[in-house]
C-alpha positions as CSV (number, residue, x, y, z in Angstrom):
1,X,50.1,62.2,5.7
2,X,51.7,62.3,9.3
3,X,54.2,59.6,10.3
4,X,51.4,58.6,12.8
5,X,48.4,57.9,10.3
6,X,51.2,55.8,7.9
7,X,52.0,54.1,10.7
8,X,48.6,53.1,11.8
9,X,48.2,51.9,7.8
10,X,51.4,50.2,7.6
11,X,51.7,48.2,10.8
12,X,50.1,45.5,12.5
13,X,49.0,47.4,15.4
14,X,51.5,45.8,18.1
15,X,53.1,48.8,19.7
16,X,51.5,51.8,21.2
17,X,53.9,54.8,19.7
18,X,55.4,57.3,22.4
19,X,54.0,60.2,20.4
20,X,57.4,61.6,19.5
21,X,59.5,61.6,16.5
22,X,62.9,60.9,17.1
23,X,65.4,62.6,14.6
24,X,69.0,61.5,16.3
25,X,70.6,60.6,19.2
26,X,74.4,62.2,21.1
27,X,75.4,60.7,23.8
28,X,72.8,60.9,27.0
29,X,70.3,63.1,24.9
30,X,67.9,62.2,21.6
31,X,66.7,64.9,19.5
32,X,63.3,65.1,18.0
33,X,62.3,66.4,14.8
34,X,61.9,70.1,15.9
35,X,64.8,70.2,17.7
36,X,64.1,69.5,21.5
37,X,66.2,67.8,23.4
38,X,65.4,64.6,25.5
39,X,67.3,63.2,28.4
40,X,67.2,59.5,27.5
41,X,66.3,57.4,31.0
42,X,65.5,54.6,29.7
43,X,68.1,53.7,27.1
44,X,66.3,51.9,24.5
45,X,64.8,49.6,27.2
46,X,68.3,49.0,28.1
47,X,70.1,48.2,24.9
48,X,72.1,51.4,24.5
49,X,74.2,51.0,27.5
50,X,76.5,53.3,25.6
51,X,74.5,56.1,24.6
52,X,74.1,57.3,21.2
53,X,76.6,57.8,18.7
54,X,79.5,56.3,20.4
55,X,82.6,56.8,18.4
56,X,84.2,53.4,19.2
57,X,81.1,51.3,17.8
58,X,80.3,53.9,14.9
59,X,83.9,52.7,13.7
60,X,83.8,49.2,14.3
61,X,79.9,48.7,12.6
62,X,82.1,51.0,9.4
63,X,85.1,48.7,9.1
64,X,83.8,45.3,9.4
65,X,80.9,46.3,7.1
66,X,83.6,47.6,4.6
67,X,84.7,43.6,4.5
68,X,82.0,41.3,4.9
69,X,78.0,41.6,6.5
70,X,77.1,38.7,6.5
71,X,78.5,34.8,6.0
72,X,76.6,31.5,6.7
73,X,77.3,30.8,10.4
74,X,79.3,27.7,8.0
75,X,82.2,30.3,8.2
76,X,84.1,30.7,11.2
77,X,84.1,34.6,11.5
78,X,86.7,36.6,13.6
79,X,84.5,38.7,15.0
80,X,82.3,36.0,16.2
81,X,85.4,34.3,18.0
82,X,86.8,37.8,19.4
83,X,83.1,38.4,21.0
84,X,83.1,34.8,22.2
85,X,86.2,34.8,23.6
86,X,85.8,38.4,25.5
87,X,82.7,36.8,26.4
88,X,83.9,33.8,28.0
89,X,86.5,35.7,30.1
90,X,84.6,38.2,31.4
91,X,81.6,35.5,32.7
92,X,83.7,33.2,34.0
93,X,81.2,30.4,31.5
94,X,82.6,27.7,29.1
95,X,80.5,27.9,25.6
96,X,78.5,30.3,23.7
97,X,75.8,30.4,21.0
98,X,75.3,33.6,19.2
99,X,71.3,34.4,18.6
100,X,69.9,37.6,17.3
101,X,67.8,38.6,20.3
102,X,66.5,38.1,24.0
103,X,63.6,36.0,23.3
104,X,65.5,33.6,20.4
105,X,68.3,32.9,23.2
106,X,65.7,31.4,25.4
107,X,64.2,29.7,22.9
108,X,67.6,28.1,22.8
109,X,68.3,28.1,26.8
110,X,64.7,26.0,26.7
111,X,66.2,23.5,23.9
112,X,69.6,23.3,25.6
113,X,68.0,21.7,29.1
114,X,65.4,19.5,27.6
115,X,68.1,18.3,25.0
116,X,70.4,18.0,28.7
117,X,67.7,16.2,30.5
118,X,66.1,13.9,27.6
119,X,68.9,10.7,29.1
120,X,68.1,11.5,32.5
121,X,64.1,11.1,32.1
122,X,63.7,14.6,33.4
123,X,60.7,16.7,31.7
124,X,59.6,19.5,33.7
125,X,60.6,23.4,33.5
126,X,59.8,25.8,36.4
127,X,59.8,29.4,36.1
128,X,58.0,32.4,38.6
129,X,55.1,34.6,38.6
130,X,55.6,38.1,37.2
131,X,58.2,37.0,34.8
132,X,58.8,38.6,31.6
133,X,61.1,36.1,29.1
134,X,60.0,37.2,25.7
135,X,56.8,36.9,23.4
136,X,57.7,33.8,21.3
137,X,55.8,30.4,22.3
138,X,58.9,28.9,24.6
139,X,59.1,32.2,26.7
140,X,55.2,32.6,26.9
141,X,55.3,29.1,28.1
142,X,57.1,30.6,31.0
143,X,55.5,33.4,31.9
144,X,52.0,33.6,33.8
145,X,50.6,37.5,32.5
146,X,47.6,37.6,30.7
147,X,48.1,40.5,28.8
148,X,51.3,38.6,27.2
149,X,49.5,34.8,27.1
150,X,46.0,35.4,26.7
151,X,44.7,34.1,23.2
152,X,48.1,32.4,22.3
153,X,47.2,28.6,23.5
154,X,47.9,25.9,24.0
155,X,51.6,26.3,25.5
156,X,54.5,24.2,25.7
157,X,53.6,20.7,27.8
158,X,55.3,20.4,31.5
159,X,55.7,24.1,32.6
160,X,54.9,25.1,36.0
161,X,54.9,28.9,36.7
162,X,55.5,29.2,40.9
163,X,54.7,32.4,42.6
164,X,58.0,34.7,43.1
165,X,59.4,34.1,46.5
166,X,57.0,31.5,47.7
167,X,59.1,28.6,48.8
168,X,56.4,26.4,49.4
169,X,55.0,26.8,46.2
170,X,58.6,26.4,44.6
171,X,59.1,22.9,46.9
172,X,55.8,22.2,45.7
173,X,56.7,22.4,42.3
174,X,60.3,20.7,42.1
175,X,61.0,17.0,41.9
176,X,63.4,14.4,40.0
177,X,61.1,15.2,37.3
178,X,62.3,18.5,36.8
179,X,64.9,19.5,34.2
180,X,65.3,23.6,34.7
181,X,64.3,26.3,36.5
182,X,64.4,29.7,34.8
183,X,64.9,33.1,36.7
184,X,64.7,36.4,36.5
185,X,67.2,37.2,39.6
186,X,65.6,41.2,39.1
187,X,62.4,41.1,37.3
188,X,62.5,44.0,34.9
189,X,58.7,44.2,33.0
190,X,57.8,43.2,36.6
191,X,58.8,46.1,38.1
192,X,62.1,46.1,39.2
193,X,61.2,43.0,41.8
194,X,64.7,41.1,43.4
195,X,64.6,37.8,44.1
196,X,65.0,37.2,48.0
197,X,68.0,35.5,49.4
198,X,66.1,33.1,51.2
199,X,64.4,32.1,47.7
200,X,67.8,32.4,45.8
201,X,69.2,29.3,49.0
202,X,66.1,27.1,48.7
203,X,66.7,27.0,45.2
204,X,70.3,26.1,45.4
205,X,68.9,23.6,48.5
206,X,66.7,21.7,45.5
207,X,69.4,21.5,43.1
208,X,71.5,19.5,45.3
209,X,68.9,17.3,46.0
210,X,67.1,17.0,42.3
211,X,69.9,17.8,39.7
212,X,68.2,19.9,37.6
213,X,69.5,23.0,35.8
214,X,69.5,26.5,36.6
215,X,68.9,29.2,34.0
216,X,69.6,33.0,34.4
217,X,67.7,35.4,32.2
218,X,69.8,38.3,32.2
219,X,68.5,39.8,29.1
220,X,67.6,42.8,30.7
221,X,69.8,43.0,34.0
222,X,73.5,41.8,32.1
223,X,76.4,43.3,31.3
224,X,77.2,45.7,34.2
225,X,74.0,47.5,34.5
226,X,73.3,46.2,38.2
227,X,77.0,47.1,38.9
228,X,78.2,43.7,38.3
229,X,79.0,42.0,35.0
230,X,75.4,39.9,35.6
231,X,72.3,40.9,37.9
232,X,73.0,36.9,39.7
233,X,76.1,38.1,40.8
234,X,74.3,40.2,43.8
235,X,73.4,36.8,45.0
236,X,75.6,33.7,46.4
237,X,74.3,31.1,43.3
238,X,75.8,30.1,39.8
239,X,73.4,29.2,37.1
240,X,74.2,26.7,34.5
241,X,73.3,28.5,32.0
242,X,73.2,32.4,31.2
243,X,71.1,34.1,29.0
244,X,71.4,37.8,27.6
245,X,71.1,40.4,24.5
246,X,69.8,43.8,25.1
247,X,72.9,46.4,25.1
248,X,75.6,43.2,23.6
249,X,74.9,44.4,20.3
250,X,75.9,48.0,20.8
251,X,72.1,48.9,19.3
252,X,72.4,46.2,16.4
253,X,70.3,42.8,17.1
254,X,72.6,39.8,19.2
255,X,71.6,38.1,22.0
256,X,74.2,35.0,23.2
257,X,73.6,31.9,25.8
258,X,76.2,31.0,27.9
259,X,76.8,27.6,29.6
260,X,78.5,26.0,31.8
261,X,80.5,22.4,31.8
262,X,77.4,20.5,32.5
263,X,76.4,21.5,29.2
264,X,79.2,22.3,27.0
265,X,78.7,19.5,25.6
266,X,75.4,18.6,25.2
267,X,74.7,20.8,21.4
268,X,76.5,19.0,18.3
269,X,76.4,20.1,14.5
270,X,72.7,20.4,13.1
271,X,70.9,19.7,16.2
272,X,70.5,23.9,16.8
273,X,71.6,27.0,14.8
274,X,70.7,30.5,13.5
275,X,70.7,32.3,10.4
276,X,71.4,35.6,11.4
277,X,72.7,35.0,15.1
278,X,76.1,36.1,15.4
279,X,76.1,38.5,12.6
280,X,79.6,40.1,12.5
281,X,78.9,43.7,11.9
282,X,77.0,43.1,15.4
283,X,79.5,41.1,16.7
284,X,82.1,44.2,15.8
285,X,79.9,46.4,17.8
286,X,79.5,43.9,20.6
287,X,83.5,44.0,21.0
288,X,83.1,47.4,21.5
289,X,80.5,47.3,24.2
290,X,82.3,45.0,26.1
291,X,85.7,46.5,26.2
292,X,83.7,49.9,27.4
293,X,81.9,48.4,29.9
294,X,84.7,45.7,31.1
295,X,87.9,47.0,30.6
296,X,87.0,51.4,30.5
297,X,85.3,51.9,33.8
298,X,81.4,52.1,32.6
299,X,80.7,49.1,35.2
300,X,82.2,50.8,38.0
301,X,80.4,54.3,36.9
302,X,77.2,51.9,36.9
303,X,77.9,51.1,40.5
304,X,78.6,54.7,41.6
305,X,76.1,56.8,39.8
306,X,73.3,53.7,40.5
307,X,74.1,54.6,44.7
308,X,73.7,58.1,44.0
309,X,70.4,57.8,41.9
310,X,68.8,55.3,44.4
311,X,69.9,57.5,47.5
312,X,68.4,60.7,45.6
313,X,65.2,58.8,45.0
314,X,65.0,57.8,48.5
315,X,64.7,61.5,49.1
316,X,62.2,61.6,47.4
317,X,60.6,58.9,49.0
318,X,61.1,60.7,52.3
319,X,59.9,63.5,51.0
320,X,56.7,62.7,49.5
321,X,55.4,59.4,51.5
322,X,52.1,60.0,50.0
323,X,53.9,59.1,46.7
324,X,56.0,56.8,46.5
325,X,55.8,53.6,47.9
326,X,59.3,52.0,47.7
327,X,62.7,52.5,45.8
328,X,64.5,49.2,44.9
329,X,67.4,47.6,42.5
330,X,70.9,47.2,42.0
331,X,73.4,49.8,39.7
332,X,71.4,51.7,37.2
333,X,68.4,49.2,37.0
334,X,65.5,50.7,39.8
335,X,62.4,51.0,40.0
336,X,60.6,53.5,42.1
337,X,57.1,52.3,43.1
338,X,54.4,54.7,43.2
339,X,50.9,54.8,44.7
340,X,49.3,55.3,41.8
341,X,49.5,54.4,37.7
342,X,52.1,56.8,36.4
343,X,51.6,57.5,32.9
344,X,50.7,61.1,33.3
345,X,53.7,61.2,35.6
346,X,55.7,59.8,32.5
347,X,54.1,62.5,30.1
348,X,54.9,65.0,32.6
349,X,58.6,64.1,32.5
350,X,58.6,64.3,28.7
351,X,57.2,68.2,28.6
352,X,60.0,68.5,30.4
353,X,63.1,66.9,28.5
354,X,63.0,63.8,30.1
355,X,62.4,60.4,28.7
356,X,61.3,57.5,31.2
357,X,59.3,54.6,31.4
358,X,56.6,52.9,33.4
359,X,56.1,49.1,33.8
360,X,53.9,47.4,35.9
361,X,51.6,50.1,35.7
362,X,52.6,52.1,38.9
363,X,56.6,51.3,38.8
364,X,58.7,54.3,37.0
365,X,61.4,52.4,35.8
366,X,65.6,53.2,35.2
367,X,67.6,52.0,32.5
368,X,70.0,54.9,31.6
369,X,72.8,54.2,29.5
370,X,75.8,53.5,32.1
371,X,77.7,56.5,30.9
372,X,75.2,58.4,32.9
373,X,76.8,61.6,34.9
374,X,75.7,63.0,38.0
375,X,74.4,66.5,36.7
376,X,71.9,64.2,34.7
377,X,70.9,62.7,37.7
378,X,70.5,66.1,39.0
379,X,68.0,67.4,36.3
380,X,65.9,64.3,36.3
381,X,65.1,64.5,40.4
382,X,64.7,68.1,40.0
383,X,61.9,67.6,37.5
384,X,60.9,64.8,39.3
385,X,60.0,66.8,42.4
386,X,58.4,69.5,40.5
387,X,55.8,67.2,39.5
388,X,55.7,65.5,42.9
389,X,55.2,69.3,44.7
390,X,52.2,69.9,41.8
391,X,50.1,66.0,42.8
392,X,50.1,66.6,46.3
């Protein structure tokens, strides 16, 4: 029986397969079963920031696993505190809760500002159109696509989804009643869509006037992928609180909300916690990541190689108008708009090595791990524009 038909018996059917079977992975490339090679765009939806096989997390998932996998989060756990503390610094935030994904951590961002506003009578959480937060009920609360919500209801009471960049709607929508407002600064599953400035000063306008919080989902756009250590950072606002996962882990499930002095205090024992969150093998790892990406140049390479990418797309752009429709993002997470659906552009780029993805039906999206090199942004515009040459 093929992988395929096992999976199909096996599975709830939730995921429609790539129809490839991965073997390993080294570095930039995967390998699949028959021994092609695949240039890896897309990085595990942006989880493996540093590649496959890296030497550094390899070792550290091998020695703390050698001592301990797992404690009750009763323990305190050393590589829990080294994470938090390297986590701290590099964010410039004041506390930190260790989950095991992207979609848990808001789960927990969500309980953190009702618990926050529950003594100041405010109720209400805002978030935008477009969004993607996770599939759990808190983050479908927030989040306005059908293909996501539709048969999942009824959602979590006092949520108000705004469209993106409408400041009416968004002055509309915000009072003294409300207690958050969650972002997306760069929408990810929306197609690589950025937040305006003039959206990004109204909001910082209401939360002067209202006091409510201000929460960052930086699950996707974190840790130096945009060229800065968060995607917010391209804009002149500071959330309260910060929430991220997706490459922390160094491949191994850990996601982390950070937060600032308005609500360092507001958690105490027994009122939240986790299982699994903050495992320490994944905690080792995360160590790792962020030493690599912080203190090793892999932020700065994501700055440099993201301008060369994006300028070599806008090539393309010029070249083929007919094509694409706009180039946008920050660092090494773009999103080049076509005029079409691009699936069949996406199998195209697989026949020929390459492994990308498409969101938002026509929006080819970039998530390369950020120890991408130039001559492997060379080889995916070259195929790129082969494909182009053969659709027009």
């Amino acid at each position: 029986m093929d992988p395929f038909t096992r999976e199909s018996r096996y599975f709830f059917h939730t995921y429609k397969r790539i129809p490839l079977e991965i073997d390993r992975g080294e570095g930039m490339y995967v390998y699949s079963r028959d021994g092609k090679r695949y240039l890896d765009m897309f990085g595990g939806l942006a989880v493996n920031a540093l590649g496959y096989g890296h030497p550094g997390v390899i070792q550290a998932i091998h020695e703390q696993s050698k001592k301990y996998i797992h404690l009750s989060n009763y323990y305190l756990q050393e590589p829990q505190l080294q994470l938090a503390e390297l986590l701290v610094k590099h964010s410039g935030y004041n506390k930190v809760f260790l989950s095991n994904s992207g979609t848990e951590s808001i789960e927990g961002a969500l309980k953190l500002t009702r618990k926050w506003a529950s003594s100041r009578g405010k109720s209400t959480m805002v978030s935008f159109s477009n969004a993607f937060h996770g599939r759990t009920m808190g983050a479908l609360s927030m989040m306005d696509r059908p293909q996501y919500r539709n048969g999942y209801e009824p959602f979590l009471q006092d949520c108000r989804i705004v469209e993106f960049n409408n400041i009416i709607e968004l002055r509309n929508a915000v009072d003294e009643k409300t207690a958050g407002i969650l972002l997306e600064f760069i929408q990810g599953e929306g197609g690589i869509r950025l937040v305006s400035s003039d959206f990004v000063h109204e909001i910082k306008t209401l939360k002067e006037k209202h006091g409510f919080l201000l929460l960052a989902d930086e699950i996707q756009a974190g840790f130096g992928r945009t060229g800065k250590f968060f995607g917010f950072q391209h804009f002149t606002i500071n959330p309260d609180i910060v929430v991220v996962a997706k490459p922390l882990g160094g491949g191994l499930p850990l996601g982390a909300i950070l937060g600032n002095t308005t609500v360092a205090e507001v958690l105490e024992p027994g009122v939240h916690g986790t299982t699994f969150g903050g495992n320490p093998v994944a905690c080792a790892a995360g160590i790792v990541v962020l030493r690599e990406i912080m203190e090793r140049g892999l932020m700065k390479n994501a700055h440099v190689m993201g301008e060369i990418l994006r300028s070599r797309l806008l090539d393309l752009q010029r070249e083929f108008p007919s094509l694409v429709k706009e180039v946008r993002g920050f660092g090494l997470m773009i999103g080049m708009e076509l005029t079409r659906e691009c699936d069949s552009i996406v199998t195209a780029l697989r026949e020929h090595g390459i492994l990308l993805n498409c969101t938002d039906k026509t929006v080819l999206r970039f998530l390369p791990p950020l120890i991408i090199e130039k001559n492997h942004i060379d080889e995916v515009i070259h195929c790129l524009r082969v494909i182009f040459s053969k659709m027009v």
